[in-house]
N, CA and C atoms as an extended XYZ file, in Angstrom:
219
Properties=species:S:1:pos:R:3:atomname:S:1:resname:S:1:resid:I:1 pbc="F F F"
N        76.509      105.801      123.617 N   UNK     1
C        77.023      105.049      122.491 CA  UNK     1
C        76.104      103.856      122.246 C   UNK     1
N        75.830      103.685      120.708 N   UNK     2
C        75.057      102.612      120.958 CA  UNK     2
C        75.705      101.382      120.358 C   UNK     2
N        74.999      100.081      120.126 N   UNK     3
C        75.434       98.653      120.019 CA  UNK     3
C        74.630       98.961      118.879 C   UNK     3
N        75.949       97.840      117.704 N   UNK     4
C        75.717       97.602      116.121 CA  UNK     4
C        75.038       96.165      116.779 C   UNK     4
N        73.791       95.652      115.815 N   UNK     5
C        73.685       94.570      115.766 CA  UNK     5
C        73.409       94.296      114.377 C   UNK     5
N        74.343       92.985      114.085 N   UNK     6
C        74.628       93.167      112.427 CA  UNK     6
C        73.595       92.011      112.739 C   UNK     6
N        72.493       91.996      111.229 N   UNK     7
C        71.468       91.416      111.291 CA  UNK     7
C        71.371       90.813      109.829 C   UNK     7
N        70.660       90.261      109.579 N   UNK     8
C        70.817       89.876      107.842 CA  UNK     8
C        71.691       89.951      107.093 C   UNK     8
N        71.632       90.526      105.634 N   UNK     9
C        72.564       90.690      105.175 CA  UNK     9
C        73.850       90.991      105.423 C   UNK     9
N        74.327       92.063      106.470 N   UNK    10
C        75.163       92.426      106.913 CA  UNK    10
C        75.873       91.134      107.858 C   UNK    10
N        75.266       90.457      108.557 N   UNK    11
C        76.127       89.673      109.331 CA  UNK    11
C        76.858       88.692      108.240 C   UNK    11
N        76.042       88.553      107.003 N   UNK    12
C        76.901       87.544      106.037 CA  UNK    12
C        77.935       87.980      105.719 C   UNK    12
N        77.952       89.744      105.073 N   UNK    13
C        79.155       90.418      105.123 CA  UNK    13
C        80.129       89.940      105.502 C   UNK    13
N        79.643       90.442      106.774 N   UNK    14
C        80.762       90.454      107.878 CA  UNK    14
C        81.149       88.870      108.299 C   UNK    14
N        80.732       87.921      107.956 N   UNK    15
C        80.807       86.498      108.224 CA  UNK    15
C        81.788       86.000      107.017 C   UNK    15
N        81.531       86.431      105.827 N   UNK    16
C        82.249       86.548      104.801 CA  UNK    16
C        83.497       86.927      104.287 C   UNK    16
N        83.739       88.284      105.409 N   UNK    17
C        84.637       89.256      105.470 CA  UNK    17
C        86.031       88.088      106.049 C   UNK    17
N        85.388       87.824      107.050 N   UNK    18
C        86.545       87.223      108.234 CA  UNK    18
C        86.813       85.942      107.302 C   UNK    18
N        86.144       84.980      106.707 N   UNK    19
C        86.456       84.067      106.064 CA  UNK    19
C        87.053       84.136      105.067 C   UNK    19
N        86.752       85.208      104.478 N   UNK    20
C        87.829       85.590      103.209 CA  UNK    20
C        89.287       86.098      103.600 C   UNK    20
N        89.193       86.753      104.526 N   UNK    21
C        90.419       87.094      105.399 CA  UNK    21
C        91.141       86.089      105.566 C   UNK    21
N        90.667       85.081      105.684 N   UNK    22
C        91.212       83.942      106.937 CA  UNK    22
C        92.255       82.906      105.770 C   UNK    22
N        91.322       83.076      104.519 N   UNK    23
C        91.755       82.272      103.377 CA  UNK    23
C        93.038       83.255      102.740 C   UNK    23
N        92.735       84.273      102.697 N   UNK    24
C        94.161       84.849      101.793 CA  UNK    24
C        95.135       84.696      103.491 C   UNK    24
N        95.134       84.543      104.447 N   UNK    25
C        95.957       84.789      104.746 CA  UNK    25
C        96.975       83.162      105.217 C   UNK    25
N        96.043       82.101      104.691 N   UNK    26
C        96.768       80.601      104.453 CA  UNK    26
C        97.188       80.383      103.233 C   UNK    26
N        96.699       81.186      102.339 N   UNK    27
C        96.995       80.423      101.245 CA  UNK    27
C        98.615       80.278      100.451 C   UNK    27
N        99.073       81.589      100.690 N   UNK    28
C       101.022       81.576      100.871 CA  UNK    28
C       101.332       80.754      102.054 C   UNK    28
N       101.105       80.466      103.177 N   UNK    29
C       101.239       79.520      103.922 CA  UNK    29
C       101.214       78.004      103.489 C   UNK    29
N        99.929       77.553      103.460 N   UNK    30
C        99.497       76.523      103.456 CA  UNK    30
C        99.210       76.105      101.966 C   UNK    30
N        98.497       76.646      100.926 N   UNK    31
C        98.025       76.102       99.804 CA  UNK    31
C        98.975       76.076       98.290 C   UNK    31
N        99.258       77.278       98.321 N   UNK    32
C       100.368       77.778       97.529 CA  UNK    32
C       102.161       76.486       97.745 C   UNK    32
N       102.918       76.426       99.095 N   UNK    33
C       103.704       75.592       99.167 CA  UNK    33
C       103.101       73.887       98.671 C   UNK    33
N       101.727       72.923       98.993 N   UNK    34
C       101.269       72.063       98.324 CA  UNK    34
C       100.904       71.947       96.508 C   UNK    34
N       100.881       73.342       96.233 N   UNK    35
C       100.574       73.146       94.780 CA  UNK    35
C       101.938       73.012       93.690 C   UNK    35
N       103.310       73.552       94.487 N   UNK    36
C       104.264       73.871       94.292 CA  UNK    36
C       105.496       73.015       94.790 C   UNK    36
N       105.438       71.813       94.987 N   UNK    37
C       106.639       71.122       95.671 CA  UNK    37
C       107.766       70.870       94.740 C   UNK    37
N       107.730       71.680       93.920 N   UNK    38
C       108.944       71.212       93.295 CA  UNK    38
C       109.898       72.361       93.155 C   UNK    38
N       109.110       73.253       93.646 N   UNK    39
C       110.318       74.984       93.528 CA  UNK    39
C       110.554       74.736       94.776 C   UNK    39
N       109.855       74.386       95.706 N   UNK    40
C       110.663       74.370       97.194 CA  UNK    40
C       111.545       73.435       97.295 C   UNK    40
N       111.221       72.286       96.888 N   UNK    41
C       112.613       71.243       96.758 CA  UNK    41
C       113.631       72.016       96.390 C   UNK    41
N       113.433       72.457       95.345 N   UNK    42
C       114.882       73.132       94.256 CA  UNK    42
C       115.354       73.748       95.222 C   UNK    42
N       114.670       74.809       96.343 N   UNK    43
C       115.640       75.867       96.800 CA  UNK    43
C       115.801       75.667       97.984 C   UNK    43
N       115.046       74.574       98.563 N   UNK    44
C       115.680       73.192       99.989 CA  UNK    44
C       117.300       73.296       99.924 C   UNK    44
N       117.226       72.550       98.471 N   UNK    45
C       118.182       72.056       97.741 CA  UNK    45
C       119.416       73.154       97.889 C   UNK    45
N       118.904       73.895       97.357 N   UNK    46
C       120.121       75.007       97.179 CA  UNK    46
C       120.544       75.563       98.161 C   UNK    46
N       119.716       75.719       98.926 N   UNK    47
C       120.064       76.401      100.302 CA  UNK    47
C       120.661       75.740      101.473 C   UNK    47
N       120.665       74.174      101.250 N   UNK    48
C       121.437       72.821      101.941 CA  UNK    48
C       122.900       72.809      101.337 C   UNK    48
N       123.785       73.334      100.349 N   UNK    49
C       124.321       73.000       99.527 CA  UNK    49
C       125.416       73.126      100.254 C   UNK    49
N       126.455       72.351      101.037 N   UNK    50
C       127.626       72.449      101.732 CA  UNK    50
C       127.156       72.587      103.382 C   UNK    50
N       126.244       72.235      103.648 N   UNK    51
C       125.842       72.126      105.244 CA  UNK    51
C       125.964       71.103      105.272 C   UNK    51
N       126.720       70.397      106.312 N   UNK    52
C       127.117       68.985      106.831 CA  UNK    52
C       126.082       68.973      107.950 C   UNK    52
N       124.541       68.105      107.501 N   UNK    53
C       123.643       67.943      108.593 CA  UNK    53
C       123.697       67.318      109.845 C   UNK    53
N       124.184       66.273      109.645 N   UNK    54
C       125.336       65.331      110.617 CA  UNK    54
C       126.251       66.181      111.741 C   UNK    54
N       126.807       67.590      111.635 N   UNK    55
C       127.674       68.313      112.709 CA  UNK    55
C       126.907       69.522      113.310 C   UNK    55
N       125.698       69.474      112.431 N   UNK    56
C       124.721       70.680      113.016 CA  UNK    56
C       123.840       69.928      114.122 C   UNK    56
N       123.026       68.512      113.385 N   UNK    57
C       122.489       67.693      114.378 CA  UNK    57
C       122.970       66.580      114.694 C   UNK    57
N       123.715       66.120      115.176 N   UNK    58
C       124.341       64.614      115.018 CA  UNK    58
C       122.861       63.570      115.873 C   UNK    58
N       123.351       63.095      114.865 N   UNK    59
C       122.392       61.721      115.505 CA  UNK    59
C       122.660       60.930      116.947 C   UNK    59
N       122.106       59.990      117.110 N   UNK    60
C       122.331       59.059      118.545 CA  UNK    60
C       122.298       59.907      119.630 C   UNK    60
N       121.537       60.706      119.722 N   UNK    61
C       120.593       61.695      121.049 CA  UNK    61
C       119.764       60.600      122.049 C   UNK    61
N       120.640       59.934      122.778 N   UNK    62
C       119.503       59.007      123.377 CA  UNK    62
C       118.406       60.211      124.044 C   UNK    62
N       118.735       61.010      124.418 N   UNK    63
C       117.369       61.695      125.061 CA  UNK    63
C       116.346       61.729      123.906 C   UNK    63
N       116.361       62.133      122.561 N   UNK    64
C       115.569       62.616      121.586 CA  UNK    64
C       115.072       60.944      121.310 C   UNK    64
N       115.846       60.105      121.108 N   UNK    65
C       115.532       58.838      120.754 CA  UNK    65
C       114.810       57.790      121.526 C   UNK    65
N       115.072       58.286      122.692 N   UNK    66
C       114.119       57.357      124.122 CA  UNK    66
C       112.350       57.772      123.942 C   UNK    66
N       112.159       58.969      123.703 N   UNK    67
C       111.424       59.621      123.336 CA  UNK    67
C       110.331       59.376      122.136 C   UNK    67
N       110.592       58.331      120.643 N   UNK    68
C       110.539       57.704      120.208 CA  UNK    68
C       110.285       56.291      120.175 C   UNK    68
N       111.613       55.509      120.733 N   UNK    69
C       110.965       54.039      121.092 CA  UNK    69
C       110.099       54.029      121.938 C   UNK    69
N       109.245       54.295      123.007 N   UNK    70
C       108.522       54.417      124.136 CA  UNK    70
C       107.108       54.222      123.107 C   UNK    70
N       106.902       55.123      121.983 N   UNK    71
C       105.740       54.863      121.356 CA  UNK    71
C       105.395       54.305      120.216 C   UNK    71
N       107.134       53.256      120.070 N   UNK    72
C       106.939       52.234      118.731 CA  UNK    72
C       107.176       50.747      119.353 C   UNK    72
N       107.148       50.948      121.032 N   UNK    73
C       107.584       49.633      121.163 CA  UNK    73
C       106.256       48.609      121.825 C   UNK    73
C-alpha cells in the first residue's frame, strides 16, 4: 500500500476542504444566533412563559455564591 503525499495544489484542496468544513459547521452554531438576537429573544421568551425561575433555581446557594465573592473581593 502506498502513502498519498498531497503536495501543491492538492494540499490547498485539502487545506481548504477542512476549513470550509469547519465554517459551515459554526455557522448555525455560532454566527447565525449573533446575526439574529432578536428571534431568539422572542422564543427565550416564549418558551420561559409560566416557569417560575426562582423554584427551579432559587437563589442564596452559599456554595455557588462563595465561589464568586472569593474573585470579586
Amino acid at each position: 500500500m502506498t502513502t498519498i503525499i498531497l503536495k501543491g495544489w492538492r494540499y490547498g484542496v485539502f487545506i481548504g476542504t477542512v476549513v470550509g468544513a469547519i465554517g459551515l459547521t459554526m455557522y448555525p452554531i455560532f454566527v447565525h444566533p449573533l446575526l439574529h438576537i432578536d428571534d431568539y429573544k422572542k422564543h427565550q421568551a416564549y418558551t420561559r412563559e409560566g416557569v417560575n425561575q426562582e423554584a427551579i433555581q432559587p437563589g442564596g446557594n452559599v456554595a455557588t455564591e462563595s465561589c464568586f465573592i472569593m474573585y470579586h473581593e
